[in-house]
N, C-alpha and C positions, 0 to 999 in steps of 0.2 A: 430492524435487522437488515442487512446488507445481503443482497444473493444476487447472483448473476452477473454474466460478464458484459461490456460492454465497448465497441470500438470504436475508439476517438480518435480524433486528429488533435496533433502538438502544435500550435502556431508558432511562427516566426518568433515571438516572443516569450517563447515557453511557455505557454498557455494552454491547460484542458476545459474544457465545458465540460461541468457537472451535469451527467445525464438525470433525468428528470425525478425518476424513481428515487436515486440514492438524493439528491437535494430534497424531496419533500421527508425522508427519515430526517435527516440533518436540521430542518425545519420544525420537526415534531421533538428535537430532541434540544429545540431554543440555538441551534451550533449556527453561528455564522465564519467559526473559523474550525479550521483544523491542524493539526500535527504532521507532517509530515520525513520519514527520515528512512534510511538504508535500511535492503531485507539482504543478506546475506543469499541468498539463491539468486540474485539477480536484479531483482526489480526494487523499488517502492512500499514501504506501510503508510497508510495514512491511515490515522485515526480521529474519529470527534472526540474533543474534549474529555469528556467524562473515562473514553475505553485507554487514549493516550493517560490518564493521570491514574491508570490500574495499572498500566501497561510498563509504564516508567517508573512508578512505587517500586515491582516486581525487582524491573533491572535493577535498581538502584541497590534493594536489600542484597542481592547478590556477593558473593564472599570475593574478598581482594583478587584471588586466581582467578578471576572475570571482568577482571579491569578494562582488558582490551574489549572485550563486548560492552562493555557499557558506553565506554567511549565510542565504538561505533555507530548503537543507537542511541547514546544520547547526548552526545559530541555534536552528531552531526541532526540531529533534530530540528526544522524551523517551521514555526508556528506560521499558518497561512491564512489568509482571512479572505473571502470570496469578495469577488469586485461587482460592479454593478448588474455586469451583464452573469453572475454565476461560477464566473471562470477560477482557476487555481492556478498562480503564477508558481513555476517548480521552478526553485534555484539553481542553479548552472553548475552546481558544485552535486547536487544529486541526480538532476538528467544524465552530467558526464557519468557517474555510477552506472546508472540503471542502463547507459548508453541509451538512451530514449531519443528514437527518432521522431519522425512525422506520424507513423502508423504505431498506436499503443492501446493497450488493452488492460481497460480498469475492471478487476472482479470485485466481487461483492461475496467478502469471507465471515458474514456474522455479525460482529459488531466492529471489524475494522473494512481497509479496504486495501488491494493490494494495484499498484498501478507498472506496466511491464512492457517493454518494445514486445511491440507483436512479434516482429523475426525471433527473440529473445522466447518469447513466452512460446510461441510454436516447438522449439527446440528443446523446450524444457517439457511440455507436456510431450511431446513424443519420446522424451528420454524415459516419462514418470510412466507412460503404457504399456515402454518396450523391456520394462522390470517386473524382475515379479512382485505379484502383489502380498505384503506383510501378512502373517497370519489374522493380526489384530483388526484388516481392514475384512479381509474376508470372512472372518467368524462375525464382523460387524452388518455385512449388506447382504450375504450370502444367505 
């Protein structure tokens, strides 16, 4: 399982280092690559293997009036395989998306993972605080 967030730097190459916690899941789960493609809120989904081929099942059976979403997650999907040193080169075609600068912040949502410019993701959790909170979240933690 995936939790917590974690601040990484983007290299000149598009490059993230896989922080160490989430590579030994990935490790324990045989994944030497992953999924990566558009989250509609802003950022990045990456997935191992196994959660991208639920995940993409899902979209897929989806009814013709979701064509456009399909095509967004699974148009733009590209499988990524880690390089020697652990790293994940992110295609230039979904950093431009996610606007991914130098400072980026990978969480850990379960069995995916979500990857987000920090200025981006700052913006958006102060937007998700300064709401009210759903009934369904507060009847859940309350």
């Amino acid at each position: 399982m995936f939790q917590g967030p974690s601040a990484l730097t983007l290299d000149n190459k598009g490059r993230i280092a896989m922080p160490v916690r989430h590579r030994d899941v990935l490790t324990a789960m045989g994944a030497s690559k992953v999924t990566i493609t558009k989250n509609p809120p802003g950022g990045l989904l990456v997935f191992p293997p196994a959660a991208w081929e639920d995940f993409s099942a899902r979209v897929s059976a989806l009814p013709m009036e979701s064509s456009g979403w399909k095509r967004l997650f699974l148009g733009n999907a590209v499988e990524v395989e880690f390089d020697a040193s652990s790293r994940l080169l992110i295609a230039p075609e979904l950093r431009e998306f996610a606007d991914l600068s130098r400072d980026v912040m990978l969480l850990g949502m379960g069995n995916f993972l979500e990857l987000w410019d920090k200025r981006r993701y700052d913006e958006h959790e102060a937007q998700v605080v300064a709401s009210a909170m759903p009934e369904s979240i507060k009847n859940f933690i309350l």
